[in-house]
C-alpha positions as semicolon CSV with decimal commas, in nm:
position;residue;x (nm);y (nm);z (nm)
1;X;0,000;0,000;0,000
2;X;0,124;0,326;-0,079
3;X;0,226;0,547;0,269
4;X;-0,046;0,802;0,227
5;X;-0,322;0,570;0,383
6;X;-0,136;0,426;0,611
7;X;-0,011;0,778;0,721
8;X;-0,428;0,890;0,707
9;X;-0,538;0,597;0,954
10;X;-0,213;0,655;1,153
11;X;-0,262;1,022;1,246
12;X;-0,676;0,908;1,291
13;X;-0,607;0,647;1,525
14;X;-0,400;0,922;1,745
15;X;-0,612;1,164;1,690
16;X;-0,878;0,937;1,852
17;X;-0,692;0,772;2,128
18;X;-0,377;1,066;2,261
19;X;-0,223;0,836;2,468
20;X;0,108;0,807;2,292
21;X;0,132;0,444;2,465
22;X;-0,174;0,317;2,303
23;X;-0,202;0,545;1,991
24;X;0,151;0,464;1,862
25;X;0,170;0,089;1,856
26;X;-0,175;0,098;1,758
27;X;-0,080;0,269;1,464
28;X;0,222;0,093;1,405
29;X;0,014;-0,245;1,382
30;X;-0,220;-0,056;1,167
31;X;0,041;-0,117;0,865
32;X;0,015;-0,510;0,882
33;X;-0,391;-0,522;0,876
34;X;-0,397;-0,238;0,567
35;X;-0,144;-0,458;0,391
36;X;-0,454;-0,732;0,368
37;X;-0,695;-0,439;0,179
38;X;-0,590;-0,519;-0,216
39;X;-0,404;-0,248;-0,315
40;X;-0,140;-0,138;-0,573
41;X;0,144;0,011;-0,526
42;X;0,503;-0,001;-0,748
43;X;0,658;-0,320;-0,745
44;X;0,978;-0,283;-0,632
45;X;1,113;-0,617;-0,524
46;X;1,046;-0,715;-0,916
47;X;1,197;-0,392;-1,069
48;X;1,534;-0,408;-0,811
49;X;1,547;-0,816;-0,927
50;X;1,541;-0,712;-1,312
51;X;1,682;-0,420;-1,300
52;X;1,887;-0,351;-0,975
53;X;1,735;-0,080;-0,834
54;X;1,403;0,088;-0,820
55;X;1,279;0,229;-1,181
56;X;1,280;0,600;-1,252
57;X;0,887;0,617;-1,261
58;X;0,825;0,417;-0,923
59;X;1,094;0,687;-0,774
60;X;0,860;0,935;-0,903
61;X;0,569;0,787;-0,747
62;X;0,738;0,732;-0,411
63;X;0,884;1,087;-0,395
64;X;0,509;1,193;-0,458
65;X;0,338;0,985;-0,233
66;X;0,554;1,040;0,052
67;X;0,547;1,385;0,030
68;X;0,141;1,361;0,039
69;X;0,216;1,122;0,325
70;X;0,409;1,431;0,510
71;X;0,161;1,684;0,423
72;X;-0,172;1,415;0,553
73;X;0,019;1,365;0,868
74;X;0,113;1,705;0,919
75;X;-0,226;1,882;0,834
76;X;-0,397;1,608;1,064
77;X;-0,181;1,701;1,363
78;X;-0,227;2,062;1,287
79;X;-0,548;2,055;1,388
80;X;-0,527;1,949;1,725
81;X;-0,307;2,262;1,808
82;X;-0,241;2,424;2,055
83;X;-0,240;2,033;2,180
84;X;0,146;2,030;2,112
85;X;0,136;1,683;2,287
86;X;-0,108;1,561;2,105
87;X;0,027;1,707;1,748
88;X;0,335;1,500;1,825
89;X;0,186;1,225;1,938
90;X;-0,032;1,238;1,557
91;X;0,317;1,285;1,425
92;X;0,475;0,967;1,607
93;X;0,182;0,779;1,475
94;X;0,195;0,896;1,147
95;X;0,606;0,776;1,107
96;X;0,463;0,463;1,299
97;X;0,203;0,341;1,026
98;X;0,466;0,388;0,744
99;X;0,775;0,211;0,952
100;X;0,735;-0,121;0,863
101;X;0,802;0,030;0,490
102;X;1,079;0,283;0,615
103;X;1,271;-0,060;0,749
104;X;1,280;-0,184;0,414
105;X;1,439;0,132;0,191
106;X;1,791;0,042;0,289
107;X;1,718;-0,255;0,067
108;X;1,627;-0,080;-0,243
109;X;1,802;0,291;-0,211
110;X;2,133;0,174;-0,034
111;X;2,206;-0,168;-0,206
112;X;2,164;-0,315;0,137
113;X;2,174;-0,676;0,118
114;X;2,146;-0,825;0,440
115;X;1,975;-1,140;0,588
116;X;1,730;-0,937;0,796
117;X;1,625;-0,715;0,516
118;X;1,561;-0,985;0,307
119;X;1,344;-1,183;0,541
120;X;1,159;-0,855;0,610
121;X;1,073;-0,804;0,275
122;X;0,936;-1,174;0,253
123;X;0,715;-1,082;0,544
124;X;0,616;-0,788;0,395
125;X;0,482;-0,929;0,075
126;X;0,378;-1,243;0,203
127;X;0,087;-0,981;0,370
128;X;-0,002;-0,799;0,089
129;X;-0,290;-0,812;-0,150
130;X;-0,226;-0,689;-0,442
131;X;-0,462;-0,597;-0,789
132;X;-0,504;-0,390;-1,076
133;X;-0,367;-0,011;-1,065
134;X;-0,748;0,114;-1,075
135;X;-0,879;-0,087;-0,794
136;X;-0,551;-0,094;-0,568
137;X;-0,573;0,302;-0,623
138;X;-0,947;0,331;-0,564
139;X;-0,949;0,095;-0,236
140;X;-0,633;0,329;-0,118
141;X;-0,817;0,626;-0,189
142;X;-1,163;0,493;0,014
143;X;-0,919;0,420;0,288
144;X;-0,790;0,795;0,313
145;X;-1,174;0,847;0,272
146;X;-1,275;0,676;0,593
147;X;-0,964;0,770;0,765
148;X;-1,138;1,118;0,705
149;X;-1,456;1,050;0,788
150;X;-1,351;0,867;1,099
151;X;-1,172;1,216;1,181
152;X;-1,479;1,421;1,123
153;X;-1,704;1,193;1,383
């Protein structure tokens, strides 16, 4: 899944429940049970196998996606100001939901090889449901959708 929803429930589980203690691993869990949602996002165990690294388009897509990702989380804790605890704790959740992903850019950006990345990225994608670019985008985008909603209740 791309890091936008996961960053969207993140920062609306937090947003829900402040306690850092609960809201964080909460939303760090989070990123295993949206991995089951089919969903598309660039494939790039595939492309680094073919081609070594990453492709120039699914750089692209990352770079924008993340940076939606920074602006979700950030616009979500924003509104619970002048609750600076609580902004940070959205914040904290937001990097939560999107760790399990983080963990694994050292094996695509850095060349880095090791045992432990490699079984993580097994983990990873034994989780993950994937399908067609319209419906992986379209069940991503009703995910940000009721990560909204949820907010606005």
């Amino acid at each position: 899944m791309l890091e936008t929803p996961h960053v969207a429930v993140g920062a609306a589980i937090a947003t829900k429940i402040p306690n850092p203690f609960l809201a964080i691993p909460l939303a760090f869990a989070s990123h295993f049970v949206l991995e089951h949602v089919p969903h598309w996002n660039p494939h790039l165990v595939s492309e680094t196998k073919k081609y070594g690294a990453p492709t120039k388009k699914s750089i692209v897509i990352i770079a924008f996606d993340v940076s939606l990702a920074l602006v979700t989380g950030s616009l979500i804790a924003w509104q619970v100001m002048p609750n600076k605890a609580h902004a940070i704790t959205i914040m904290f959740a937001s990097f939560a939901s999107v760790l399990p992903d983080l963990i694994e850019a050292p094996y695509f950006f850095l060349h880095m090889r090791t045992k432990f990345l490699k079984d993580w990225l097994t983990l990873q994608k034994s989780l993950q449901v994937d399908t067609t670019v319209f419906w992986g985008l379209l069940t991503q985008l009703a995910t940000i959708a009721a990560a909204i909603l949820w907010l606005k209740n």
